[in-house]
C-alpha positions as CSV (number, residue, x, y, z in Angstrom):
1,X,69.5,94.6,110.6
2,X,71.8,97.6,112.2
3,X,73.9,94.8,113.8
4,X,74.8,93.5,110.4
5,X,75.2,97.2,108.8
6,X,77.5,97.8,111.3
7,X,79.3,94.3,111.3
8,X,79.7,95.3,107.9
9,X,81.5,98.6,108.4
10,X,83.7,97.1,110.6
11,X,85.1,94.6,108.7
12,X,88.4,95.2,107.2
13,X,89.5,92.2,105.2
14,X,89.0,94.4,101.8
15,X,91.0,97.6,103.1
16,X,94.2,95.7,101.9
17,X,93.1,95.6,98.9
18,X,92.1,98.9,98.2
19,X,95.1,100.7,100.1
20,X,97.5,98.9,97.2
21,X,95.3,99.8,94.3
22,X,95.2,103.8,95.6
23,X,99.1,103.3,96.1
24,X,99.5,101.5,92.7
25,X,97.4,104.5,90.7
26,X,99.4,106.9,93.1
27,X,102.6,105.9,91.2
28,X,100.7,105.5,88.3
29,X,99.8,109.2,88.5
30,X,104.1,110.3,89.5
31,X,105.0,108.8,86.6
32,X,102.9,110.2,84.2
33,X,103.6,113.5,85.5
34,X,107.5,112.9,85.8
35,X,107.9,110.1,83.2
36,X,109.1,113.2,80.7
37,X,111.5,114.7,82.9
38,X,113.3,111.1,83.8
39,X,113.3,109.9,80.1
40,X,115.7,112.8,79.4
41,X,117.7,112.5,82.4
42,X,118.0,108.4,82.0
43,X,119.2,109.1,78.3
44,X,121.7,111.8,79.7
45,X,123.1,109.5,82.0
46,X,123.4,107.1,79.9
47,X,125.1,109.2,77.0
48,X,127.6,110.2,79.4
49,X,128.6,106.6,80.8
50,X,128.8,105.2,76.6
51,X,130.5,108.4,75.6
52,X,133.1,107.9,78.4
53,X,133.8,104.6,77.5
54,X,134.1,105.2,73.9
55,X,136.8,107.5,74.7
56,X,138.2,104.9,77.3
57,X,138.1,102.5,74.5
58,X,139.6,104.7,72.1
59,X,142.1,105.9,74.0
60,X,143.6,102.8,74.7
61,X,143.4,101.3,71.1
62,X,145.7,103.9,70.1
């Protein structure tokens, strides 16, 4: 019986598994913590680059 509690502690074919789900809930948990602060900085961005290019766009039309 101890021979197969400890064969059973040494076996390692499930750590895999478990190492990707605590990395995947990692992220999970940065991104609920930072998801606020990166919307607002994504839309900034991406104001800048249309604005720009409406005035690109503008400019040369004229």
């Amino acid at each position: 019986m101890k021979g197969k509690i400890v064969e059973f502690l040494k076996d390692e074919s499930g750590q895999t598994s478990t190492e990707y789900i605590l990395l995947v809930a990692l992220v999970a948990m940065i991104v609920m913590k930072f998801g606020g602060t990166l919307k607002e900085r994504l839309l900034g961005m991406v104001g800048k680059v249309f604005d720009t290019a409406e005035g690109e766009l503008s400019g040369g039309l004229q």
